[in-house]
N, C-alpha and C positions, 0 to 999 in steps of 0.2 A: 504493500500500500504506500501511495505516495505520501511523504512528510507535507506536502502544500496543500493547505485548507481552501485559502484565495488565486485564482490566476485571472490577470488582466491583461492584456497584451493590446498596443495599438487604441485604447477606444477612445470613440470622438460622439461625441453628442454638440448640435446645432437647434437653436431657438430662434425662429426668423432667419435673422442676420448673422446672428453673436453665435461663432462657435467658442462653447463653455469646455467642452475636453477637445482637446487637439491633438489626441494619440499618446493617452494614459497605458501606463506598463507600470504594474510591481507585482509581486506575488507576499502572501503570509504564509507563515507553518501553523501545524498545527497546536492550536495551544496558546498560540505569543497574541501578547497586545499591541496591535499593529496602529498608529495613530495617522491618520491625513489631517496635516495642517496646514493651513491655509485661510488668508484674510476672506473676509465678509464679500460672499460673491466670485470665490475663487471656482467653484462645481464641484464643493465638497458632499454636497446633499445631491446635486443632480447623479456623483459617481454612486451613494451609494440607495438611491433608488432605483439606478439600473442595475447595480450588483442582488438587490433584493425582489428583483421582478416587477419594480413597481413603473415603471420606464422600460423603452426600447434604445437602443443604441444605434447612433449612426452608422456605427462601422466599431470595427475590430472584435477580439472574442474575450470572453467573461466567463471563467468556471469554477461553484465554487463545490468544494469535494468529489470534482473530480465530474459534477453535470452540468452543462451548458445553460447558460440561463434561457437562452432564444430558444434552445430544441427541446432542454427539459425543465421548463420552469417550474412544473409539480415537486420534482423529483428536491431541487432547490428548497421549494418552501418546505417539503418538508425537514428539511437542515437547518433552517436558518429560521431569527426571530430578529425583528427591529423595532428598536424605542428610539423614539422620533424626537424632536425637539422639545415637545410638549407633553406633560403626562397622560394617556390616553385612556382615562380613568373615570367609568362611569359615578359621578360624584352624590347620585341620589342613593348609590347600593352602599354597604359596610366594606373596607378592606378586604373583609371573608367571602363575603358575595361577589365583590369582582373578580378576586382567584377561581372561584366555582363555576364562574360561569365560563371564563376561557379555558377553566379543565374539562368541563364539558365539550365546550365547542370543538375543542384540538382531539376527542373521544380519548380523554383519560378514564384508564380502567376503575382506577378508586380516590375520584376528584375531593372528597371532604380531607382525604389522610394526606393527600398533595398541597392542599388549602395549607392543611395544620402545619405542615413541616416548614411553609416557605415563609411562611409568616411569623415561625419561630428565627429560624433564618434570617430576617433579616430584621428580626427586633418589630416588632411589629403587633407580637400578642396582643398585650394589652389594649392597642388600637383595632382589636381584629370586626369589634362590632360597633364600632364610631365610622357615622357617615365617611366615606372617601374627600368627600366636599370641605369638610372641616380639619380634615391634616394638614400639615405646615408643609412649606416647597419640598425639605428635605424629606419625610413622611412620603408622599404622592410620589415621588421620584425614584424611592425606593419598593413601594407595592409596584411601581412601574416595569422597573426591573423584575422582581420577583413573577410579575405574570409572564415577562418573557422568555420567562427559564422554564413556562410549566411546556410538557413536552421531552425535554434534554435537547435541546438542539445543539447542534455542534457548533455552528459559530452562529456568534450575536453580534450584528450591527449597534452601535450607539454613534446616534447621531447629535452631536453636539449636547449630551446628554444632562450638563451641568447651567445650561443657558439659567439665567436668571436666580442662579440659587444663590444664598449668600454665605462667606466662607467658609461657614459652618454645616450647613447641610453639605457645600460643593466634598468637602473630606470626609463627613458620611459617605458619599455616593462615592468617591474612590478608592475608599478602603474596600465598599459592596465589590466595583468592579475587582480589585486585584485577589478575589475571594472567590471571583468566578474565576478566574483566567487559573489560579492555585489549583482549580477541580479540575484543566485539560480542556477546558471552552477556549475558543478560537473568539480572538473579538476584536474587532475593527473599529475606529474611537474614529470620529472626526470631530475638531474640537477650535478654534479661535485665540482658547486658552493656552502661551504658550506652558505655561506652569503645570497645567495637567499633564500633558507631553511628557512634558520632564519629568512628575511623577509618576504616571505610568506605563508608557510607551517603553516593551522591549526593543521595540524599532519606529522609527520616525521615517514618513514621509510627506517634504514639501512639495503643497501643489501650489502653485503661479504663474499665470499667464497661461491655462490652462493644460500645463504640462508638469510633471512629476520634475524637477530640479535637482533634486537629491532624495537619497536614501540611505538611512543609515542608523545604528547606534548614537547616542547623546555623545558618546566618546568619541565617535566616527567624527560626527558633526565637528565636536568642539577642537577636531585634528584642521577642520577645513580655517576656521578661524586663523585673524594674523597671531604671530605668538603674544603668550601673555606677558605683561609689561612687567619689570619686576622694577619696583620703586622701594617704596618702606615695605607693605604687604603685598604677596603674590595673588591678583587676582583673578580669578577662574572665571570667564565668561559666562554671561546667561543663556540661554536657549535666546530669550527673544533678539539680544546681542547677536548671536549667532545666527537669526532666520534674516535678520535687518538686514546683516554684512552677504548674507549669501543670496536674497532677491536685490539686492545693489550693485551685487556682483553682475549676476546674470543678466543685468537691465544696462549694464556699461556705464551704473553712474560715478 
């Protein structure tokens, strides 16, 4: 069996006028937290609702464990699970009742004992029979996650997963992610935030100007950087230091 969860090779998606991917290529293993970072409007969401079936592609090929998204889209979903920007969480049902109701949908064999366990999981009990509508951002963003696990799917999309939360829910939800990725889930972050990156990303990919730029470890990256300045203290570049100096690079400024 092949070690690669993700393959993309060549893909280009066009809106109108605006081509948003101009012949995206990287691949993930299985298992690693793969992060696409990229400023606001880079085609970080358009890549990965063509990777989740949710979009068609202009051109090039998408496969993820090993099935085609165009020829076998079913085959995909049922691999794969995505939490979108926004928590997608029926707010009139309890915690408990939105787990049940997509353990049902996805035809879990014994959806009350899958309810219970995720909800222990992910700290939640106590909130499991409080409206959904009345959890706090961190709260919702975690049941969020937690529905996306019912299933086991092998990799999970998160799609800018942290948008709006404040720094305290945003470290809840990354401890949740690096708890998945610890269990052998394959998960692909796109994210804005370069700090998240940096704490969780086995591997970083920039996207800009609708092409992959680079690829690499935080080490990789921070090799690309000019050397560090050694004055009183030696200082170790930041990620966003590093993503500034390498789309300025790329741009010939």
């Amino acid at each position: 069996m092949s070690n690669t969860a993700i393959t993309v090779k060549r893909l280009k998606k066009t809106f109108k006028d605006k081509e948003v991917l101009k012949g995206v290529d990287f691949e993930v293993k299985h298992g690693e937290i793969f992060a696409l970072l990229g400023s606001n409007g880079a085609g970080k969401t358009t890549a990965v609702n063509i990777l989740s079936t949710l979009m068609k592609p202009d051109g090039g090929e998408v496969s993820i464990c090993g099935f085609d998204v165009q020829r076998q889209p079913e085959h995909v979903r049922q691999r794969i699970s995505l939490t979108g920007q926004f928590a997608a969480l029926d707010g009139m049902q309890t915690g408990w009742e939105n787990l049940i109701m997509i353990a049902k949908l996805r035809g879990v064999s014994n959806p009350t004992q899958v309810a219970d366990k995720l909800l222990a999981k992910f700290h939640l009990t106590d909130a499991a029979n409080q409206r959904a509508d009345k959890y706090s951002g961190g709260m919702k963003r975690r049941l969020d996650l937690a529905m996306s696990l019912i299933g086991k799917p092998e990799v999970i999309f998160l799609d800018e997963p942290t948008t709006g939360l404040d720094p305290e829910a945003r470290i809840e939800v990354w401890e949740t992610v690096q708890e998945l990725a610890g269990s052998g889930t394959t998960i692909l972050l796109t994210t804005q935030y370069l700090e998240e990156a940096e704490q969780l990303a086995d591997r970083i990919a920039i996207l800009h100007g609708g092409k992959i730029i680079t690829t690499g470890t935080l080490t990789e990256l921070k090799e690309m950087f000019p050397p560090v300045k050694v004055e009183y203290v030696e200082k170790q570049p930041t990620l966003e230091e590093i993503f500034l100096a390498i789309i300025g690079k790329k741009e010939g400024k």
